[in-house]
Wavefront OBJ file of the C-alpha trace (Angstrom):
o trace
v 102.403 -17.457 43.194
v 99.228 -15.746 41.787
v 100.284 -14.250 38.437
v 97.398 -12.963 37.723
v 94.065 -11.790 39.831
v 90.562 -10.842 38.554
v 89.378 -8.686 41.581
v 85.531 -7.974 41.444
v 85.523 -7.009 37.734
v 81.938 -5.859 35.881
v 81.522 -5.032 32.861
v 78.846 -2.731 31.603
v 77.317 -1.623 27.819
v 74.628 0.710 28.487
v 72.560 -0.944 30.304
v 73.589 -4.357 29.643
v 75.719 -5.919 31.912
v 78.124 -8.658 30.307
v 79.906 -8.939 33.756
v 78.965 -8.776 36.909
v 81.212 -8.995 40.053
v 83.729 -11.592 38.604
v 87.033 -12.718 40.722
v 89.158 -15.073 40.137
v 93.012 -15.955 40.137
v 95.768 -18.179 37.968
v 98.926 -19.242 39.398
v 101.902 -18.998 37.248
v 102.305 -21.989 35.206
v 98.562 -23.171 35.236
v 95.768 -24.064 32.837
v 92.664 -22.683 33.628
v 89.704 -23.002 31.427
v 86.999 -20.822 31.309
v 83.541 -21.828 29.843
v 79.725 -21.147 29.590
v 76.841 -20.198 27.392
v 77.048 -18.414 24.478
v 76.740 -14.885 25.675
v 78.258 -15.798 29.238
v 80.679 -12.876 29.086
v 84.068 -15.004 28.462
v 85.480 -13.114 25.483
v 84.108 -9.842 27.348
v 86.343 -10.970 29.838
v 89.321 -11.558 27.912
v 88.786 -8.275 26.350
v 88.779 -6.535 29.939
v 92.132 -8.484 31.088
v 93.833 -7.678 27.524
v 92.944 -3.944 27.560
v 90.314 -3.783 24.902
v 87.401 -3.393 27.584
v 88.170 -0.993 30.680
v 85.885 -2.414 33.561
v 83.182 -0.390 34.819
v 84.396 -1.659 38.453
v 87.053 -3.652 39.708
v 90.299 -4.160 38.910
v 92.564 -6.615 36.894
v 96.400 -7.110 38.471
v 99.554 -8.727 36.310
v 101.896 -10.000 38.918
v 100.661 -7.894 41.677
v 100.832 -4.550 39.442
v 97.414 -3.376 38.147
v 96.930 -3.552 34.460
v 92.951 -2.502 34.280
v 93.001 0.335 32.396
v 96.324 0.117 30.152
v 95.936 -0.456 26.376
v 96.569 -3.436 24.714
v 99.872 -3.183 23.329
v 100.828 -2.239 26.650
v 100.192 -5.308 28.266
v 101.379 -7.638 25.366
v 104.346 -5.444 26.207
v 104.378 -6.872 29.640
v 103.429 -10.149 28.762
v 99.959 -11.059 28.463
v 99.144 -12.340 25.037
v 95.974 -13.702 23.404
v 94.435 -15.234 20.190
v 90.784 -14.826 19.058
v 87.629 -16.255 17.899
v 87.776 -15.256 13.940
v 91.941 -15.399 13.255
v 92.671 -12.433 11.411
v 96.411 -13.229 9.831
v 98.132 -10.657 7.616
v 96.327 -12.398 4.495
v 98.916 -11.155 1.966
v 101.774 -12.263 4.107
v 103.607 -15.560 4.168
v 103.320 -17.629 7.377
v 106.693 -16.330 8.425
v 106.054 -12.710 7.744
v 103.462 -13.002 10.015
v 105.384 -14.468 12.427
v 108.165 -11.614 12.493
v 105.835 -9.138 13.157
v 104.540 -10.120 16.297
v 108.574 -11.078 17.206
v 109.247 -7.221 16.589
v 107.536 -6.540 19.956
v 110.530 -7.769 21.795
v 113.238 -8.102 18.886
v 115.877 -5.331 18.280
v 116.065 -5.845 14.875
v 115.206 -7.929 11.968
v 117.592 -10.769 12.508
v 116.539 -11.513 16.154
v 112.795 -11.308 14.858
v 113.557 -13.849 12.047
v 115.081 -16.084 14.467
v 112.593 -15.424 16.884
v 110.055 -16.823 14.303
v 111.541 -19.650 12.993
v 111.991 -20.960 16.597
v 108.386 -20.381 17.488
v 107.211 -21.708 13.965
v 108.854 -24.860 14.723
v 107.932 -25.280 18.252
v 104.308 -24.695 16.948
v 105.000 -27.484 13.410
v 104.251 -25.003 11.354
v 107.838 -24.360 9.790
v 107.340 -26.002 6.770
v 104.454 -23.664 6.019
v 106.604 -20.783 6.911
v 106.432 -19.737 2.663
v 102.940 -20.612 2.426
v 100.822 -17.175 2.063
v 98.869 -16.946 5.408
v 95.503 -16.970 3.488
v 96.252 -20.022 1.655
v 96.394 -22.064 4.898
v 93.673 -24.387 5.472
v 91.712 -23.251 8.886
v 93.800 -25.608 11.206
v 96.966 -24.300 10.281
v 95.484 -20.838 10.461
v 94.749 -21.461 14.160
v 97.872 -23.046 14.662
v 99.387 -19.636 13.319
v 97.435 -17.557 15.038
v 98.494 -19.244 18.304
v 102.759 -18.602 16.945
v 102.256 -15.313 16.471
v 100.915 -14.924 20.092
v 103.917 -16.983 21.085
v 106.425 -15.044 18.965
v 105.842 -12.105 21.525
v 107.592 -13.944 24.204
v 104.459 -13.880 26.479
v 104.276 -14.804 30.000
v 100.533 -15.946 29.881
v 98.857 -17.033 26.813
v 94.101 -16.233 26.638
v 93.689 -18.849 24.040
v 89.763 -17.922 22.607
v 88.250 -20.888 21.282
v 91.372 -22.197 19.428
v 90.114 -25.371 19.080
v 86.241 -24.210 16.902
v 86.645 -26.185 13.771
v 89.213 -28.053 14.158
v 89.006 -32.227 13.154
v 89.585 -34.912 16.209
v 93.209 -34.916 14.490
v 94.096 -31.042 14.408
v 92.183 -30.985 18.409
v 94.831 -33.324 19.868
v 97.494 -32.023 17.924
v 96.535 -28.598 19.356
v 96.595 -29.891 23.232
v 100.026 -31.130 22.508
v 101.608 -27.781 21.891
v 99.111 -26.357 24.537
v 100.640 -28.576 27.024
v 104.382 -27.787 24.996
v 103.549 -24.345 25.777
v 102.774 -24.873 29.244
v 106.055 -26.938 30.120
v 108.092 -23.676 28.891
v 106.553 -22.311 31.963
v 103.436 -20.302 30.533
v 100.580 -19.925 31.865
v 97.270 -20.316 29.839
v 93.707 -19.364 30.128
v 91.802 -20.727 27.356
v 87.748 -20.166 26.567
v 86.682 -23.351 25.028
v 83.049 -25.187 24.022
v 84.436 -28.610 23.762
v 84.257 -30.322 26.871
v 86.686 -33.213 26.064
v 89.331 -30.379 25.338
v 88.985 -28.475 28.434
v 88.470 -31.239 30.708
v 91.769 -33.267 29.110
v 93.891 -29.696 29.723
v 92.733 -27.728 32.536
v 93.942 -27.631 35.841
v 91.363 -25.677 36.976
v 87.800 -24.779 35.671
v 85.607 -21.274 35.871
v 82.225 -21.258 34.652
v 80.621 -18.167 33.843
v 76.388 -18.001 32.851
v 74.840 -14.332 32.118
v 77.927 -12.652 32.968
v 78.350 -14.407 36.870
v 80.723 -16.761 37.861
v 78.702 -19.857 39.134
v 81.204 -21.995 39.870
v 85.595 -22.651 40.039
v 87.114 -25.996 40.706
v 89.126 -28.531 38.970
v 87.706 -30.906 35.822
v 85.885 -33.309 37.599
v 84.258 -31.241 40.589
v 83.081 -29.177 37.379
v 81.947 -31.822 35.428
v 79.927 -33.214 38.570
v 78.484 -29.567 39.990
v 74.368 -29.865 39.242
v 74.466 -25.847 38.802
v 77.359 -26.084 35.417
v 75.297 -29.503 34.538
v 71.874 -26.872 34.561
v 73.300 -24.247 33.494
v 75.409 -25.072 30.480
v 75.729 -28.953 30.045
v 72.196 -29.712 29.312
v 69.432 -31.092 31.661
v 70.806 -33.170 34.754
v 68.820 -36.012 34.299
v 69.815 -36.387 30.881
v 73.937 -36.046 31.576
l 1 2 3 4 5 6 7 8 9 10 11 12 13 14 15 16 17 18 19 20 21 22 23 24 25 26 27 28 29 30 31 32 33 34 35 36 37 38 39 40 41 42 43 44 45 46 47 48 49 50 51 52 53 54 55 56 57 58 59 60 61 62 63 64 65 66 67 68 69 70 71 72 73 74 75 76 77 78 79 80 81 82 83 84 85 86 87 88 89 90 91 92 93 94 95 96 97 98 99 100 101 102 103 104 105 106 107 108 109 110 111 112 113 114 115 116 117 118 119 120 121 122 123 124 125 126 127 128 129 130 131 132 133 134 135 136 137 138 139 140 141 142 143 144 145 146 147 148 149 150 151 152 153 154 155 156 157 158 159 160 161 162 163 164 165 166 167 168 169 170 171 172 173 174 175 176 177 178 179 180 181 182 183 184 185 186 187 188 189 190 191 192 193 194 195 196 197 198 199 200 201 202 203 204 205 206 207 208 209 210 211 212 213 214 215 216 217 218 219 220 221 222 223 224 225 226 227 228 229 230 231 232 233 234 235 236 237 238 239 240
């Protein structure tokens, strides 16, 4: 089943376009990675499926209903949530606070968001932080936050962007672990990411986007053997 369908979306700033006739699908319960350039149009792209970005054409559907055009909090309430590049945690809050706020979008009150969170925070490892002011957290820990809170909304698909930038060997394959966690509890993830090992080790399937076109879709290794990605975004294919 196709939970979610990117039907012939561009994107448009002025004269700039950042997308440009981009379709694609996920199944439910799949990892799909999408990469390319800096300045491809990936986080343009999440923006458009999360409701910060209307397209200038085409349309975005959540389990066959179209969401292009809705604002974000109203498809978080339906179940599309998503992390970003620079995580932004309520600074002055503990871990946990932070936590409980993003449970509130499906709690009914404050005990069902508390337990909400402390599930989620130690699903994620983080409940021993769950004290620890948010801004006090070393950058790992911050992303590992960053992706509870997300999860504390109860989403049906998780747009991880570039969750893994910073992040030691260590911290990375701690990360995939509770990406592929997350995935066994049945959601399903599309995550923007530069590191190749990363993306190739989780993805089921691969998009590659390069000045705001899709180039090419397949799994890891027809990716990681198509001349155009190797070109385009890999470096020079003699040298790969």
């Amino acid at each position: 089943m196709d939970l979610i369908e990117i039907r012939d979306v561009s994107k448009n700033f002025g004269g700039l376009a950042a997308l440009t006739h981009v379709s694609f699908f996920l199944k439910q319960g799949e990892i799909l990675g999408l990469i390319g350039p800096n300045g491809a149009g990936k986080t343009t792209l999440f923006n458009v499926v999360n409701g910060f970005y209307p397209p200038s054409r085409g349309e975005v559907f959540f389990k066959s209903q179209k969401i292009s055009g809705l604002k974000p909090h109203q498809i978080c309430k339906l179940g599309i949530a998503r992390t970003f590049q620079v995580v932004r945690p309520l600074q002055r809050m503990t871990a946990f606070d932070n936590v409980i706020a993003s449970a509130f979008l499906r709690a009914k009150n404050k005990s069902e968001a508390e337990g909400i969170a402390l599930e989620t925070m130690r699903f994620t490892g983080l409940y021993e932080d769950r004290h620890v002011v948010s801004k006090g957290l070393p950058l790992g820990k911050r992303k590992k936050l960053e992706i509870t809170r997300a999860l504390a909304t109860r989403p049906e698909m998780l747009l991880l962007d570039e969750s893994f930038a910073g992040l030691n060997p260590s911290e990375q394959n701690e990360l995939i672990e509770i990406i592929r966690k997350v995935r066994t509890n049945g959601i399903t993830i599309m995550v923007i990411e530069h590191h190749m090992k990363v993306i190739m080790s989780i993805s089921d399937r691969i998009v590659v986007l390069n000045y705001g076109e899709k180039i090419a879709e397949g799994t890891p290794k027809e990716i990681g053997n198509n001349l155009l990605v190797i070109q385009a975004y890999l470096g020079d294919a003699e040298n790969a």
